[in-house]
C-alpha positions in Angstrom: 0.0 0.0 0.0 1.1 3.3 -1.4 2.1 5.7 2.0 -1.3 8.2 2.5 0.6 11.2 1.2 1.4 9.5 -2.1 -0.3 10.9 -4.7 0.2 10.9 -9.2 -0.1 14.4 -10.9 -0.7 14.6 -14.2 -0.6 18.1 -16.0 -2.1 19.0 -19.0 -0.2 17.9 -22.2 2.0 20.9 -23.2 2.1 19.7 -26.9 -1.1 20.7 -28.7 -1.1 17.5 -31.0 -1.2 15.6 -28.2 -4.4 16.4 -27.1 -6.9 13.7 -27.1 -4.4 11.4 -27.1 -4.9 8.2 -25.0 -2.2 8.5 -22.9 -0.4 11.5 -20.3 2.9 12.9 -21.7 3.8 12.9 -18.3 3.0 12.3 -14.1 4.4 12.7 -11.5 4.3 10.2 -8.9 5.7 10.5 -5.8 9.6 12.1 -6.4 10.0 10.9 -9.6 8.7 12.2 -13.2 7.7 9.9 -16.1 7.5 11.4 -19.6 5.9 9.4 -21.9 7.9 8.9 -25.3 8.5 12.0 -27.7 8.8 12.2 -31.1 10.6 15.5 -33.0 7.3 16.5 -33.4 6.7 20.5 -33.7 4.0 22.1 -32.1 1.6 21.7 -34.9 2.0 18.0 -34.6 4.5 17.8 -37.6 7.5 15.6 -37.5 10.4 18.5 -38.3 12.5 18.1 -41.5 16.1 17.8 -41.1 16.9 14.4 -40.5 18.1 12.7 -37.3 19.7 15.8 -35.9 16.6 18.0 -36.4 14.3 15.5 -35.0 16.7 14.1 -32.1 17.2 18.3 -30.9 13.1 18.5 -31.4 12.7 15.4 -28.9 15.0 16.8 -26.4 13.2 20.2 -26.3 9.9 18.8 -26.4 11.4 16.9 -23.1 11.9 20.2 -21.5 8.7 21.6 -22.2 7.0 18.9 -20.6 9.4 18.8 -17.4 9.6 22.2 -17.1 5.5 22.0 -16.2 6.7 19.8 -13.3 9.3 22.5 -12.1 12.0 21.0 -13.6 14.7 20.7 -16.4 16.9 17.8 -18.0 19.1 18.4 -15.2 16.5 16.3 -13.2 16.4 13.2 -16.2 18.2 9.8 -14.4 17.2 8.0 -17.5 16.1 8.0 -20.7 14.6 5.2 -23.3 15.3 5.8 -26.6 14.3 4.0 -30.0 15.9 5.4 -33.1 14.6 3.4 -36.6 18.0 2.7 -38.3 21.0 1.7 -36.4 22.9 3.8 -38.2 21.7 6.8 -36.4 22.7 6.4 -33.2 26.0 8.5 -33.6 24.1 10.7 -34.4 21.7 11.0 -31.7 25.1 10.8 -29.6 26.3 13.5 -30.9 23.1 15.7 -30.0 22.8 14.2 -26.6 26.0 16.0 -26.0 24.6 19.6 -26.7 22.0 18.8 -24.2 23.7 16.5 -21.6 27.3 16.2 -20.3 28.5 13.2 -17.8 27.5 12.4 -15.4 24.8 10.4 -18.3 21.6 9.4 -17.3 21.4 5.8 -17.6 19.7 4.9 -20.9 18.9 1.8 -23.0 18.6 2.4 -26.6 17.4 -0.3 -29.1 16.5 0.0 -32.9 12.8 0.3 -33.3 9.9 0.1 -35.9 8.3 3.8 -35.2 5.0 4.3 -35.8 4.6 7.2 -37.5 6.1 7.9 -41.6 9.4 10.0 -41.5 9.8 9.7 -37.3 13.5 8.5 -36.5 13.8 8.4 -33.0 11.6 8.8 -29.8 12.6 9.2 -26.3 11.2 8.5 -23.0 12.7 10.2 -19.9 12.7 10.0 -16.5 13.1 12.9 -14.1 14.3 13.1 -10.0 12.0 15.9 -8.5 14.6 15.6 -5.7 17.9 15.3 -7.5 20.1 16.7 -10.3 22.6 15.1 -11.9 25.9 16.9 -11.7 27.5 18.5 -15.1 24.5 18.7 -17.5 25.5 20.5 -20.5 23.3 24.1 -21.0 21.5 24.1 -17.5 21.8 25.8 -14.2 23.9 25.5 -11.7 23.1 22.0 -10.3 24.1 23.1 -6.7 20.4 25.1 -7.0 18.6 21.8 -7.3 20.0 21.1 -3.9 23.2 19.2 -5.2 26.6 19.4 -3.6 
């Protein structure tokens, strides 16, 4: 049994194409944040042009938005899930990840994937500490505000 002063939040979707949609981009439960998988969808629902790069940079801000309604940024992500269609991407989605994340890495598994939508490349789950930052994450605050050492 859950203690009584567990409880799930789950915010509206910040993406406009995923309304309706029959699951939550994201919730909170207890100290931790889930964020459901993200495509490099744009805000009209769109998968961006530009190839693996485009799309991977698209996913990773699309993450933000989303944390950012729980109070928190990809500092916070302790692990991500990510599905890239051709194998042959992933040094490319490496090479992104590094504009947006520095060690220490969240852990991560990352497998090749059928995607379900024509022209999407990758998609990424996350997720987030509400308590926690991970030290060194590329283009974010100062991880010592989030209550690290």
């Amino acid at each position: 049994m859950p203690p009584a002063d567990a409880s799930v939040v789950i915010p509206p979707a910040p993406c406009p194409w995923a309304d309706g949609a029959e699951y939550s981009q994201s919730l909170r439960v207890g100290e931790f944040v889930f964020v459901s998988g993200q495509g490099g969808f744009d805000q009209s629902g769109t998968v961006v042009v530009g190839g693996m790069a485009a799309q991977t940079r698209q996913v990773l801000d699309n993450l933000s938005v989303i944390l950012a309604q729980h109070g928190l940024s990809l500092a916070s992500v302790i692990r991500l899930g990510v599905h890239i269609a051709d194998p042959a991407d992933y040094v490319v989605f490496q090479s992104v990840r590094r504009e947006y994340f520095s060690p220490p890495w969240p852990v991560s598994t990352a497998v090749c994937s059928g995607l379900l939508v024509e022209g999407m490349r990758i998609e990424i789950d996350a997720v987030a500490s509400v308590t926690a930052a991970r030290h060194g994450t590329a283009g974010t605050e100062d991880p010592t505000a989030a209550g690290g050492a």
